[in-house]
HTML snippet that shows the backbone in 3Dmol.js (N, CA, C, O; Angstrom):
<script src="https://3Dmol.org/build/3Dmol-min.js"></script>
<div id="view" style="width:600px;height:400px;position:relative"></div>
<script>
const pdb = `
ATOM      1  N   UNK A   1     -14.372  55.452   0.576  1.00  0.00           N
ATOM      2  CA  UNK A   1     -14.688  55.279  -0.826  1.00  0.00           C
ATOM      3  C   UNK A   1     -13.870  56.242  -1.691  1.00  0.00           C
ATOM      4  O   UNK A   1     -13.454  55.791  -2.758  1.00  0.00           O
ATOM      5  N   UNK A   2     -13.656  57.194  -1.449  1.00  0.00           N
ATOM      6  CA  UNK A   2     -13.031  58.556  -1.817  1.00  0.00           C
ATOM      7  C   UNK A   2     -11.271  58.283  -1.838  1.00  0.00           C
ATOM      8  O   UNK A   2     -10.511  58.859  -2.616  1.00  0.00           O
ATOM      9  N   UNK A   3     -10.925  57.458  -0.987  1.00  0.00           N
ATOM     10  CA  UNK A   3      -9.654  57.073  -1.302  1.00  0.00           C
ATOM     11  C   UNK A   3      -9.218  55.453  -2.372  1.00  0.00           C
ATOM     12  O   UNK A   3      -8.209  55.156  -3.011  1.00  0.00           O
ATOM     13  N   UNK A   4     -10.217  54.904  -2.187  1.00  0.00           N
ATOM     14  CA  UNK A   4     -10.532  53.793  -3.413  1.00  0.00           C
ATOM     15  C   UNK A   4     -10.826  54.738  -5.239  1.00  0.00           C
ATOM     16  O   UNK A   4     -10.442  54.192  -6.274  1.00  0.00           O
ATOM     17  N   UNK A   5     -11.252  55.578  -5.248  1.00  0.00           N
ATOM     18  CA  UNK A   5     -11.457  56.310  -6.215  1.00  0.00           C
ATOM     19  C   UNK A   5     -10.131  56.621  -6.576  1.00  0.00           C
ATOM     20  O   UNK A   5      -9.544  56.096  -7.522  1.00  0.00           O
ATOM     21  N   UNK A   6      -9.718  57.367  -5.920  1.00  0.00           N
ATOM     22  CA  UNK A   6      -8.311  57.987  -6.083  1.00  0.00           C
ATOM     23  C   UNK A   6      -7.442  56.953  -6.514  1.00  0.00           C
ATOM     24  O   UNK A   6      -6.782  57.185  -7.526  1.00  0.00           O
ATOM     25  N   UNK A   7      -7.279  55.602  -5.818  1.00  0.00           N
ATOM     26  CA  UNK A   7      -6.136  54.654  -6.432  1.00  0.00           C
ATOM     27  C   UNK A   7      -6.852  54.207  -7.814  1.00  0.00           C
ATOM     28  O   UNK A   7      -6.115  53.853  -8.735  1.00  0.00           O
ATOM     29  N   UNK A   8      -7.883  54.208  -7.952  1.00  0.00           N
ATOM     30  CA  UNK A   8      -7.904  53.434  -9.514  1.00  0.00           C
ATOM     31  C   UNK A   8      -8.200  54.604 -10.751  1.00  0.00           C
ATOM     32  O   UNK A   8      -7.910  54.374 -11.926  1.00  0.00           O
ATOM     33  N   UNK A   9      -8.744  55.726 -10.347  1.00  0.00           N
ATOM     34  CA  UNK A   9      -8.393  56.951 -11.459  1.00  0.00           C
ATOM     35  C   UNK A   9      -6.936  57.365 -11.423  1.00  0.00           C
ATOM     36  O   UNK A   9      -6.475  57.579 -12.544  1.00  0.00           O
ATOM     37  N   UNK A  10      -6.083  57.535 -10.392  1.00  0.00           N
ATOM     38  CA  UNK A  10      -4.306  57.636 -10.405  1.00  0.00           C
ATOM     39  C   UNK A  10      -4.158  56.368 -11.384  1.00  0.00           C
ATOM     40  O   UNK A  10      -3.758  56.478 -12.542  1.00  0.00           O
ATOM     41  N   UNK A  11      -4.425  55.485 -10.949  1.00  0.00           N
ATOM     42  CA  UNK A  11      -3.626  53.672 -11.933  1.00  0.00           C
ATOM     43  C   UNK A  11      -4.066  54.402 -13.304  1.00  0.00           C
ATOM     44  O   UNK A  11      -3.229  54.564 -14.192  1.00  0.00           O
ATOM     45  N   UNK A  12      -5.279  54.799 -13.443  1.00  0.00           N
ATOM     46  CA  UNK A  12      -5.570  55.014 -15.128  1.00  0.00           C
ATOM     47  C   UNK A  12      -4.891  56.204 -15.650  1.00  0.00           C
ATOM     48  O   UNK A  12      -4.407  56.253 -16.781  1.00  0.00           O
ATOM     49  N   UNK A  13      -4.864  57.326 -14.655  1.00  0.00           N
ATOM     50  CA  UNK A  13      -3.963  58.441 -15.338  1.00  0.00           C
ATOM     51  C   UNK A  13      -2.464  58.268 -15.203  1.00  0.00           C
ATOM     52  O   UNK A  13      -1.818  58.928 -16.018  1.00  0.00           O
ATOM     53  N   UNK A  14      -1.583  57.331 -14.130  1.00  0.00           N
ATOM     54  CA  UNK A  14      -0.285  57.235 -14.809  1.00  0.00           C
ATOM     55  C   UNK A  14      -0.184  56.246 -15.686  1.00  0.00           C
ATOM     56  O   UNK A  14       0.913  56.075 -16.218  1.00  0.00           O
ATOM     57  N   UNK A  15      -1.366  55.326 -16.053  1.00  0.00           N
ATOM     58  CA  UNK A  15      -1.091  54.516 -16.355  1.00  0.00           C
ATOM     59  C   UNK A  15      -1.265  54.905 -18.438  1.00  0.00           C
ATOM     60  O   UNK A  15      -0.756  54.233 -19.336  1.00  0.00           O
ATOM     61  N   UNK A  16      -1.957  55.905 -18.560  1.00  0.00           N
ATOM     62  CA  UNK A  16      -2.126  56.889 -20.023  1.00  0.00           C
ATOM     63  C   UNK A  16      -0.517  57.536 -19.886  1.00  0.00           C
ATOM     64  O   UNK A  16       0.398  57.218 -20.647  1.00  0.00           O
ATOM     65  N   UNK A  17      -0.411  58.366 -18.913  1.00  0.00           N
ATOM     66  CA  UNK A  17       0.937  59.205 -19.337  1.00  0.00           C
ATOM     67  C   UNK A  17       2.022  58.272 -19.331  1.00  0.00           C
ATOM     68  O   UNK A  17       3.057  58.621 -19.898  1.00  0.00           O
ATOM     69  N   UNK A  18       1.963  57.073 -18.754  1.00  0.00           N
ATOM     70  CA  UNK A  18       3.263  56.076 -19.082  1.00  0.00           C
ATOM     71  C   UNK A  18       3.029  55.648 -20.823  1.00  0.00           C
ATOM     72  O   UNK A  18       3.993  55.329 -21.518  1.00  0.00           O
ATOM     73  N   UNK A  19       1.613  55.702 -21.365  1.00  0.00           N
ATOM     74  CA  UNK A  19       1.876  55.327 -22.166  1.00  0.00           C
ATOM     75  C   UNK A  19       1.680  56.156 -23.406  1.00  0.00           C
ATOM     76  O   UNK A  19       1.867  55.755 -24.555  1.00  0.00           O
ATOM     77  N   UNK A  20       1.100  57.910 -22.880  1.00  0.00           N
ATOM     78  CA  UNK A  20       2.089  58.506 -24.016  1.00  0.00           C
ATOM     79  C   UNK A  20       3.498  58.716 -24.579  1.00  0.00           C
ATOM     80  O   UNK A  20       4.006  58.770 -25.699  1.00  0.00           O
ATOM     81  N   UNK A  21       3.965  58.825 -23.117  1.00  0.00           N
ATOM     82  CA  UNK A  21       5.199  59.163 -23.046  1.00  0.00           C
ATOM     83  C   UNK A  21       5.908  57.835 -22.667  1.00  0.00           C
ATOM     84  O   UNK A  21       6.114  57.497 -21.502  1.00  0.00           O
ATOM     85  N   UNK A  22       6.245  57.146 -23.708  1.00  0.00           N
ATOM     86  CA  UNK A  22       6.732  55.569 -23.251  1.00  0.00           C
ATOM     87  C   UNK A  22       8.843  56.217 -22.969  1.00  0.00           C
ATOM     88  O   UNK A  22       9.503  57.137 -23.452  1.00  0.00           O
ATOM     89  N   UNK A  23       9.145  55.101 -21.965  1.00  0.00           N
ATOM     90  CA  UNK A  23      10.442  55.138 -21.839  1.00  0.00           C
ATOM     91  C   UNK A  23      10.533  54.409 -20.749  1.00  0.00           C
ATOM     92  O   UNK A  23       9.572  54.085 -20.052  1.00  0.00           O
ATOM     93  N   UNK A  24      12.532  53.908 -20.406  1.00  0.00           N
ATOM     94  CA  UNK A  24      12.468  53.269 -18.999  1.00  0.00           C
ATOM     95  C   UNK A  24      12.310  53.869 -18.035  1.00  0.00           C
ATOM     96  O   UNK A  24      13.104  54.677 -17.554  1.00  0.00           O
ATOM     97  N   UNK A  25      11.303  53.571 -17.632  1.00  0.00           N
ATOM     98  CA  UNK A  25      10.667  54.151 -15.988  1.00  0.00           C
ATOM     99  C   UNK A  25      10.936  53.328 -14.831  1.00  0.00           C
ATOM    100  O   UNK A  25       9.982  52.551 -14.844  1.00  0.00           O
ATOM    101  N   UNK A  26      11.558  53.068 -13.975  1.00  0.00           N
ATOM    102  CA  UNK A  26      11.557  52.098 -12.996  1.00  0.00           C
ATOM    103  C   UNK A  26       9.948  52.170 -12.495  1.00  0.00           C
ATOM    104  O   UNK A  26       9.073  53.027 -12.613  1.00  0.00           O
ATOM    105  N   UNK A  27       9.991  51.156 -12.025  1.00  0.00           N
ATOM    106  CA  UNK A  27       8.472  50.988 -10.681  1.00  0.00           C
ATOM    107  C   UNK A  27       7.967  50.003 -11.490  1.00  0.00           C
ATOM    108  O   UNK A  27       8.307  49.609 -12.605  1.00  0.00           O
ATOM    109  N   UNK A  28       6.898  49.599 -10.561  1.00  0.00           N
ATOM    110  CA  UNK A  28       5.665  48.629 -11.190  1.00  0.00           C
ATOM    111  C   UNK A  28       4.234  49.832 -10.615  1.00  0.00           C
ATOM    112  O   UNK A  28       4.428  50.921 -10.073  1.00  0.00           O
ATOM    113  N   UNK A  29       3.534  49.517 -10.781  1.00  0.00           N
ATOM    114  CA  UNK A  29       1.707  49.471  -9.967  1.00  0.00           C
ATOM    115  C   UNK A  29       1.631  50.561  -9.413  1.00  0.00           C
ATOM    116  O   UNK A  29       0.961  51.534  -9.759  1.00  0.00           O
ATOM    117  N   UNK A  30       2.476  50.417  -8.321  1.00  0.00           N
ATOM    118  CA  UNK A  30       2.502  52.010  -7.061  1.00  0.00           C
ATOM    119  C   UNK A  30       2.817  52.842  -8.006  1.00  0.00           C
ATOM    120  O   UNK A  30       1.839  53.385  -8.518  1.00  0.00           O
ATOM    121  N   UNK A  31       3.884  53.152  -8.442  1.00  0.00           N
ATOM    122  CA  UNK A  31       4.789  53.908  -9.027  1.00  0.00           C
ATOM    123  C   UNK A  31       3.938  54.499  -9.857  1.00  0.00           C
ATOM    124  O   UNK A  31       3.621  55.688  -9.823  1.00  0.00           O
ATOM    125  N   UNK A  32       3.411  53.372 -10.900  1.00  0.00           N
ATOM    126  CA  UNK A  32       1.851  54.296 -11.721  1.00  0.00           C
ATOM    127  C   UNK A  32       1.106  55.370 -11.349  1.00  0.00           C
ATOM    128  O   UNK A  32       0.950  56.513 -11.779  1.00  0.00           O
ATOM    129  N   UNK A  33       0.431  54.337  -9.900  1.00  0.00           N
ATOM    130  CA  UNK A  33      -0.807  54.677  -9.379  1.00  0.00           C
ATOM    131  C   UNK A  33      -0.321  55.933  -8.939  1.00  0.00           C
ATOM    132  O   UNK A  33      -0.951  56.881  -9.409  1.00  0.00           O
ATOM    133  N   UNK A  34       0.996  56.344  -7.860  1.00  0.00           N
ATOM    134  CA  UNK A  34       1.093  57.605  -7.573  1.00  0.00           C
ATOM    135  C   UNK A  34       1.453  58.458  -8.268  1.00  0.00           C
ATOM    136  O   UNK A  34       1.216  59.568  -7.791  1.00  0.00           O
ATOM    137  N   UNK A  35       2.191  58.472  -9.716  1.00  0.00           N
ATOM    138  CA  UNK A  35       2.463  59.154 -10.850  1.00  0.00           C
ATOM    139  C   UNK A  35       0.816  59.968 -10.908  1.00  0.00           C
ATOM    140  O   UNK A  35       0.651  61.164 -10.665  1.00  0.00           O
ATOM    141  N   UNK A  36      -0.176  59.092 -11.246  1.00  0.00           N
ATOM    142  CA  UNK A  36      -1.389  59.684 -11.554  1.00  0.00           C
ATOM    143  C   UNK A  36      -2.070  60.270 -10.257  1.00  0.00           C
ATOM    144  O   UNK A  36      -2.595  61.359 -10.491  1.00  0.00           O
ATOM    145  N   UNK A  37      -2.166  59.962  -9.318  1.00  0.00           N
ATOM    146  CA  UNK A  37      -2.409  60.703  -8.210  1.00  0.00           C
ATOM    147  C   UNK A  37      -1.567  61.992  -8.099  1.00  0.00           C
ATOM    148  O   UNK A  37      -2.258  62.979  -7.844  1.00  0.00           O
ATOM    149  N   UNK A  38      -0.154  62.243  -8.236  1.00  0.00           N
ATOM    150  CA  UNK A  38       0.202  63.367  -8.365  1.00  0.00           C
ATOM    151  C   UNK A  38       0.036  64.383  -9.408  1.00  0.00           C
ATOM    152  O   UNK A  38       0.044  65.613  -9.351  1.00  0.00           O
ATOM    153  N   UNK A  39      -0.138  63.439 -10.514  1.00  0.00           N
ATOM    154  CA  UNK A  39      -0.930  64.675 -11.663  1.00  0.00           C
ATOM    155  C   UNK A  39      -1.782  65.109 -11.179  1.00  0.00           C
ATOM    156  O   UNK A  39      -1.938  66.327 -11.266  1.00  0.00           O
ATOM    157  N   UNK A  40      -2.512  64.481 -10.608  1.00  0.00           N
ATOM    158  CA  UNK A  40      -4.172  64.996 -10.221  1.00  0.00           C
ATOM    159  C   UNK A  40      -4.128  65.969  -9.487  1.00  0.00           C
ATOM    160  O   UNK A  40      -4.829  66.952  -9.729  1.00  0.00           O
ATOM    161  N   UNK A  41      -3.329  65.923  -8.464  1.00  0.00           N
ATOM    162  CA  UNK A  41      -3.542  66.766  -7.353  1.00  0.00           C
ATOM    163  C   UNK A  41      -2.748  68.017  -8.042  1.00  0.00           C
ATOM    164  O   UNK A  41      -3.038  69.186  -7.785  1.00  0.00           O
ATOM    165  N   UNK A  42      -1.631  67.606  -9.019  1.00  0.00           N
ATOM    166  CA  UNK A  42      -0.918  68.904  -9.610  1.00  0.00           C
ATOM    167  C   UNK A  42      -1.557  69.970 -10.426  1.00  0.00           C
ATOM    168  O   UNK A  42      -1.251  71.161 -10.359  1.00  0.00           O
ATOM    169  N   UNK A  43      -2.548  69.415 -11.271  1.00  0.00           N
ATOM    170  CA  UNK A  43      -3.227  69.717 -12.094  1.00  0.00           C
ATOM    171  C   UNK A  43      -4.563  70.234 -11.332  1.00  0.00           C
ATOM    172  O   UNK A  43      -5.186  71.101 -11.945  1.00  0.00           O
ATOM    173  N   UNK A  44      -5.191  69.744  -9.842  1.00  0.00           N
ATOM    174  CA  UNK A  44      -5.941  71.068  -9.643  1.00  0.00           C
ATOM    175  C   UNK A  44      -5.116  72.161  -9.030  1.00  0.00           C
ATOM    176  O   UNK A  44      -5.290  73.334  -9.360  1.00  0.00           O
ATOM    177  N   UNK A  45      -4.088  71.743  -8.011  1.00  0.00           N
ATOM    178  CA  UNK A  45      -3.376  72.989  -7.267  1.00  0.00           C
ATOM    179  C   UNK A  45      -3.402  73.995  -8.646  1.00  0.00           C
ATOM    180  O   UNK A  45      -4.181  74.945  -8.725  1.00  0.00           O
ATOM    181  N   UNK A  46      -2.422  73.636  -9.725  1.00  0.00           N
ATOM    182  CA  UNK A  46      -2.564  75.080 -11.406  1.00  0.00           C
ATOM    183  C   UNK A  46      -3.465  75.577 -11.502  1.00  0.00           C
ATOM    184  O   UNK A  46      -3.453  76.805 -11.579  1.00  0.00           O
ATOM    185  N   UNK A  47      -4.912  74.722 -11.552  1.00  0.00           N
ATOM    186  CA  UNK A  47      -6.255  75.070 -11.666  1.00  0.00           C
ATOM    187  C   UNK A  47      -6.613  75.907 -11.011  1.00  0.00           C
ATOM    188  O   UNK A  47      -6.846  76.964 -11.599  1.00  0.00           O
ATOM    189  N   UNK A  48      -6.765  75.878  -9.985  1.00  0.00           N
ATOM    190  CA  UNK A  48      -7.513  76.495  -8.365  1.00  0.00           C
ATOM    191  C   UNK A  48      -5.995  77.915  -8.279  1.00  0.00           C
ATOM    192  O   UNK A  48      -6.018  78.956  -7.623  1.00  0.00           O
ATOM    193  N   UNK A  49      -5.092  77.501  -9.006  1.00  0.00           N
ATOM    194  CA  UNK A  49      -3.847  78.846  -8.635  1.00  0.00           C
ATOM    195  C   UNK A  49      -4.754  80.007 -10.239  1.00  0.00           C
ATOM    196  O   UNK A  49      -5.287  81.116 -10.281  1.00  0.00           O
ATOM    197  N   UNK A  50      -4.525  79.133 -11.057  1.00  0.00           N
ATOM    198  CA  UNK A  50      -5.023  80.428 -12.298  1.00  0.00           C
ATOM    199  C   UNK A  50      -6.086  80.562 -11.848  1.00  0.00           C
ATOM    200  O   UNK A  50      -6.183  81.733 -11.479  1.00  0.00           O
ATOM    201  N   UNK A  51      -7.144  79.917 -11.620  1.00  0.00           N
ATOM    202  CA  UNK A  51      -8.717  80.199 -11.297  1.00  0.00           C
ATOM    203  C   UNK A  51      -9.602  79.530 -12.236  1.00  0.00           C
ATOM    204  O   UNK A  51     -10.780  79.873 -12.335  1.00  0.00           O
ATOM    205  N   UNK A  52      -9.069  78.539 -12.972  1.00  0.00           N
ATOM    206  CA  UNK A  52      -9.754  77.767 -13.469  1.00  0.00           C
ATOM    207  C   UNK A  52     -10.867  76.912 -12.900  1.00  0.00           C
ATOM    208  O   UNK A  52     -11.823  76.581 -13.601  1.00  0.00           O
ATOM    209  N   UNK A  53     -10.747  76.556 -11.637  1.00  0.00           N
ATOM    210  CA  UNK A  53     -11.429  75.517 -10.723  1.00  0.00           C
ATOM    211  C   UNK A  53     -11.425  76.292  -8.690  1.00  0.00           C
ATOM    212  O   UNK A  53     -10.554  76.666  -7.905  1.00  0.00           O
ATOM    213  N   UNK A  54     -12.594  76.196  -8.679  1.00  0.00           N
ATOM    214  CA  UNK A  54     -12.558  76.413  -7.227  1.00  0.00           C
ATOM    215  C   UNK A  54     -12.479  76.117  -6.100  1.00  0.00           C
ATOM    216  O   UNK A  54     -12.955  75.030  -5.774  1.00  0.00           O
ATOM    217  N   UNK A  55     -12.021  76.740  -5.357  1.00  0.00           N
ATOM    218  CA  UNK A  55     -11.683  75.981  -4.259  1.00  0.00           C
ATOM    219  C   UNK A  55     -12.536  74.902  -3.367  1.00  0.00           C
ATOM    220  O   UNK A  55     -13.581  75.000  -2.722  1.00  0.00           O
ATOM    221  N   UNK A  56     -11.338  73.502  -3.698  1.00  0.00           N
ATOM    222  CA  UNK A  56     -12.427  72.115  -3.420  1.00  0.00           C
ATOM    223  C   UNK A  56     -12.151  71.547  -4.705  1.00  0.00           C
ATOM    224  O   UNK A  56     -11.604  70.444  -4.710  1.00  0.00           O
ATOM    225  N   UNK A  57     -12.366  71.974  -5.554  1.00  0.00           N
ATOM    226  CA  UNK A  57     -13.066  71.817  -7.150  1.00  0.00           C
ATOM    227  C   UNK A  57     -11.341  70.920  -7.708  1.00  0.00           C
ATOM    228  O   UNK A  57     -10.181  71.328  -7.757  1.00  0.00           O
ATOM    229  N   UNK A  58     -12.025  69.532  -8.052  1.00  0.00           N
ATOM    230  CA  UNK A  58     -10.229  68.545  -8.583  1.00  0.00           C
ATOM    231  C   UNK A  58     -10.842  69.124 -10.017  1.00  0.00           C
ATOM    232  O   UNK A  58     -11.895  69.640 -10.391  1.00  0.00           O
ATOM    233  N   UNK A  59      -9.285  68.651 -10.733  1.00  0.00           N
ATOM    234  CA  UNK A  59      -8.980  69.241 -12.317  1.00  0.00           C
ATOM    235  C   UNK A  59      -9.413  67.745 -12.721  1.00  0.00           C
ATOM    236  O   UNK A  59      -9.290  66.726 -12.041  1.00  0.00           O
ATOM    237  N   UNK A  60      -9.883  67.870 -13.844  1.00  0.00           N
ATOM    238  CA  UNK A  60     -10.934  66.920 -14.798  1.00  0.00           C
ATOM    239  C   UNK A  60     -10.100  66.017 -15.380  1.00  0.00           C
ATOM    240  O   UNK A  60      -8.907  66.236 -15.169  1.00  0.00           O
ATOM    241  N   UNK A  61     -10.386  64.978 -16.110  1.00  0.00           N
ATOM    242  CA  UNK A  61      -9.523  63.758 -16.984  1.00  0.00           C
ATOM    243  C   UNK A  61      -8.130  63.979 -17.536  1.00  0.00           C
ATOM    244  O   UNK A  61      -7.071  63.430 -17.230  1.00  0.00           O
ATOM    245  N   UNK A  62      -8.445  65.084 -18.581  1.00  0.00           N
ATOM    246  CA  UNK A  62      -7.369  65.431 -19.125  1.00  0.00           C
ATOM    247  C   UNK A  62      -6.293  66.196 -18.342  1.00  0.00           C
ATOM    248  O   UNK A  62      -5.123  65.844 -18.191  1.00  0.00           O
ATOM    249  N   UNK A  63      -6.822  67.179 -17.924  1.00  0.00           N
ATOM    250  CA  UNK A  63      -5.772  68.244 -17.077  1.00  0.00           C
ATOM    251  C   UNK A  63      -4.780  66.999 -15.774  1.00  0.00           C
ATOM    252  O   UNK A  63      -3.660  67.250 -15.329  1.00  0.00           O
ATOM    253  N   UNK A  64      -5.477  65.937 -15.491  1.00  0.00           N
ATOM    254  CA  UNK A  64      -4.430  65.242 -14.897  1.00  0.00           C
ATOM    255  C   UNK A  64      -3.665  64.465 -15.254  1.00  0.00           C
ATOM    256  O   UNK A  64      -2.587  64.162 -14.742  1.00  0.00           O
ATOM    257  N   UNK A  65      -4.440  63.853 -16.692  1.00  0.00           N
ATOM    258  CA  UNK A  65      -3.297  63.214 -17.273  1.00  0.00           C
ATOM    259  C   UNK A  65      -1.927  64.361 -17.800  1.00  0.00           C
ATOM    260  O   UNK A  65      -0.813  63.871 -17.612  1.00  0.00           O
ATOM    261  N   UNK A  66      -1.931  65.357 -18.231  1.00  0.00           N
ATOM    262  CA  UNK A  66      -1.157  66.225 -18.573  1.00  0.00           C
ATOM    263  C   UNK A  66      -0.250  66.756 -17.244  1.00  0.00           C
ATOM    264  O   UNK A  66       0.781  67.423 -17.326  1.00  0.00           O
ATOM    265  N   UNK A  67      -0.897  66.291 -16.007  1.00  0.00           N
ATOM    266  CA  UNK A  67      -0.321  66.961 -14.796  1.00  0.00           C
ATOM    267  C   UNK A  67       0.592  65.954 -14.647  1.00  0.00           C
ATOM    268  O   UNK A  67       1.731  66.414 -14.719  1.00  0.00           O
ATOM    269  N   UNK A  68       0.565  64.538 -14.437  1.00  0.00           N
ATOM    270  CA  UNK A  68       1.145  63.663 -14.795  1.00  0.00           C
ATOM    271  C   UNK A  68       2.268  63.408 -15.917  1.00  0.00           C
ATOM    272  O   UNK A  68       3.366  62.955 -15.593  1.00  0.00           O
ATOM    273  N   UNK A  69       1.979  63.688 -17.116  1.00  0.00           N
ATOM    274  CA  UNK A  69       3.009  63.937 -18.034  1.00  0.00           C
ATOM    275  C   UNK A  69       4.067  64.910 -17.721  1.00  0.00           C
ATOM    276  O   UNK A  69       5.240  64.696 -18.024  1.00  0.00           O
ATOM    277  N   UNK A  70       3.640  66.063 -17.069  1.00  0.00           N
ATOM    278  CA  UNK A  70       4.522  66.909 -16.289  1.00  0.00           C
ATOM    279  C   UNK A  70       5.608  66.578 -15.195  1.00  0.00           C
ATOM    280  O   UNK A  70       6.733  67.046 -15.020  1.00  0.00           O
ATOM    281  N   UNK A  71       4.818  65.509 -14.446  1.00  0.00           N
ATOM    282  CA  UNK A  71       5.860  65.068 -13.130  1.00  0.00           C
ATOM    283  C   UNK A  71       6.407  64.050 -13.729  1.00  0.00           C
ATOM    284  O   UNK A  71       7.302  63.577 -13.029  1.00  0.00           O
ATOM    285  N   UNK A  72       6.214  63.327 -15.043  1.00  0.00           N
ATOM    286  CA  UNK A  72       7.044  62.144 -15.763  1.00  0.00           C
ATOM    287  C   UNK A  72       7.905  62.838 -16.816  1.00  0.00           C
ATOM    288  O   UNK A  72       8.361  62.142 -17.723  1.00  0.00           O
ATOM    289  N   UNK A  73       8.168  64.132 -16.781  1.00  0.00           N
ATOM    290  CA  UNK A  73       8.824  64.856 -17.728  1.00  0.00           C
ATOM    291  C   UNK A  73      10.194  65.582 -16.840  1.00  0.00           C
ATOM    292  O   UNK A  73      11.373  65.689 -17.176  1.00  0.00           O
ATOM    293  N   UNK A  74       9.424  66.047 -15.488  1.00  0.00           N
ATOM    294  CA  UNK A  74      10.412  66.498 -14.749  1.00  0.00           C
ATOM    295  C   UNK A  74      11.537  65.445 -13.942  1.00  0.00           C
ATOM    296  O   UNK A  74      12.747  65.618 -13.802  1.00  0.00           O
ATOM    297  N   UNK A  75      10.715  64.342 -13.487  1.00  0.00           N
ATOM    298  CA  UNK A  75      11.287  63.161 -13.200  1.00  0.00           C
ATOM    299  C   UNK A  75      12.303  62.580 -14.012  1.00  0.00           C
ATOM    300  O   UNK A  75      13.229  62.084 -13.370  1.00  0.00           O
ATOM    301  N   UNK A  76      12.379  62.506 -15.300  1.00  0.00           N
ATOM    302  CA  UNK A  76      12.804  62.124 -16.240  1.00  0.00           C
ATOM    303  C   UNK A  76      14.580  63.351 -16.586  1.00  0.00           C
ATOM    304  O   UNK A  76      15.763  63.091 -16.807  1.00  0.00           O
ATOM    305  N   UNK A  77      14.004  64.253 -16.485  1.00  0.00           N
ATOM    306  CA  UNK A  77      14.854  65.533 -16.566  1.00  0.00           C
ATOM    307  C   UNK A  77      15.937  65.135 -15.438  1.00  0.00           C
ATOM    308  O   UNK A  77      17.061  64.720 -15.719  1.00  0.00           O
ATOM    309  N   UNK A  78      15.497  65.297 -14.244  1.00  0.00           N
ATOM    310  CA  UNK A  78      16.433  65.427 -13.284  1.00  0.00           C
ATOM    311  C   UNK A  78      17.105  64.195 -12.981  1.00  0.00           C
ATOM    312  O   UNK A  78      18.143  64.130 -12.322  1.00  0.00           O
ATOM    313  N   UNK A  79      16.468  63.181 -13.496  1.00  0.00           N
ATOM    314  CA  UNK A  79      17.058  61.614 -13.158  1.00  0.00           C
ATOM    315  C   UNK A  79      18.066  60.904 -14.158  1.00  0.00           C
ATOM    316  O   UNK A  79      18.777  59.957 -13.820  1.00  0.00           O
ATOM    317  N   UNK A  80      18.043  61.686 -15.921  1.00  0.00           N
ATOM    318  CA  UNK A  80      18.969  61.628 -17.063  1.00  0.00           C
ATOM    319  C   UNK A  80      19.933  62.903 -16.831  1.00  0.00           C
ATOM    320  O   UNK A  80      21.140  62.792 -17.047  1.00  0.00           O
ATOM    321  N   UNK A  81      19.506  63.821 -16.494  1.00  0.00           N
ATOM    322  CA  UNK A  81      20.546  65.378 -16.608  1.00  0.00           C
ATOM    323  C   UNK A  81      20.097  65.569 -18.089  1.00  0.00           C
ATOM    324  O   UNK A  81      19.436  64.725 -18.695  1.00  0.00           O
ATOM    325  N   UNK A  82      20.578  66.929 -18.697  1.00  0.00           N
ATOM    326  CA  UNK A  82      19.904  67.511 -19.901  1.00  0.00           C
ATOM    327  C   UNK A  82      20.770  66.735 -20.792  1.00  0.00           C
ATOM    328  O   UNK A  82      21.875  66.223 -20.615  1.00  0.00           O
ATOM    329  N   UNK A  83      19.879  66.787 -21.919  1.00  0.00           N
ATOM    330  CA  UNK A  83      20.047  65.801 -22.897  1.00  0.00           C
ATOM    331  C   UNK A  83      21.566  66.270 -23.871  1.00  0.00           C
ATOM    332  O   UNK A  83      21.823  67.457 -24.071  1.00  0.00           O
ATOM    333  N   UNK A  84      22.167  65.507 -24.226  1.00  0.00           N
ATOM    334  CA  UNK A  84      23.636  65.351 -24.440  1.00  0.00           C
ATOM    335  C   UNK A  84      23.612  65.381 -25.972  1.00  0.00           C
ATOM    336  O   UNK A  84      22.843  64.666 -26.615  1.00  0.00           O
ATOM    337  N   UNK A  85      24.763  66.510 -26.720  1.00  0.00           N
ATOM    338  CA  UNK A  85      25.043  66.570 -27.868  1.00  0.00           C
ATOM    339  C   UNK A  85      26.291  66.367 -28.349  1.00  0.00           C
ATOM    340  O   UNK A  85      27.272  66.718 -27.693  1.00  0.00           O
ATOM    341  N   UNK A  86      26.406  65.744 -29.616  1.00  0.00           N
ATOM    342  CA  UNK A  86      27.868  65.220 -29.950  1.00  0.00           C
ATOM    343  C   UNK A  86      28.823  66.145 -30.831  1.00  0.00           C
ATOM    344  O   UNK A  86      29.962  65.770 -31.108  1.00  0.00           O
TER     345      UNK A  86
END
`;
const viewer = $3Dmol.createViewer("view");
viewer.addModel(pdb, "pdb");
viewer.setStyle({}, {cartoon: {color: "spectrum"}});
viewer.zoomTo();
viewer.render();
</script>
């Protein structure tokens, strides 16, 4: 049950940071779903590292969507190279 959870709160949290942060993203579905699964898990590892959350303890709604925006920011970085001036 615990891994059914995980795929449809990941689908909803990459599926928010795809659409704060709109741009061409390759993928369909997966690509979402694990975008938001890796926020999640990114966003407690920060948590549980500052001491926000304890050990065990996942980071809440927001903190993964933002963990997410993070790995769609870095993704984005390393896959364009830094942004180009004329």
């Amino acid at each position: 049950m615990f891994i059914l959870w995980a795929i449809i709160t990941g689908l909803i949290i990459g599926a928010l940071a795809k659409l704060i942060m709109p741009g061409p993203d390759p993928g369909g579905i997966i690509v979402t779903m694990l975008l938001g699964i890796a926020g999640a898990v990114l966003a407690s590892w920060i948590g549980q590292s500052l001491g926000w959350y304890e050990r065990g303890q996942s980071a809440g709604f927001i903190a993964s969507i933002l963990g997410a925006i993070l790995i769609l920011a870095i993704y984005r970085m390393f896959r364009h190279g830094p942004p180009r001036t004329v």
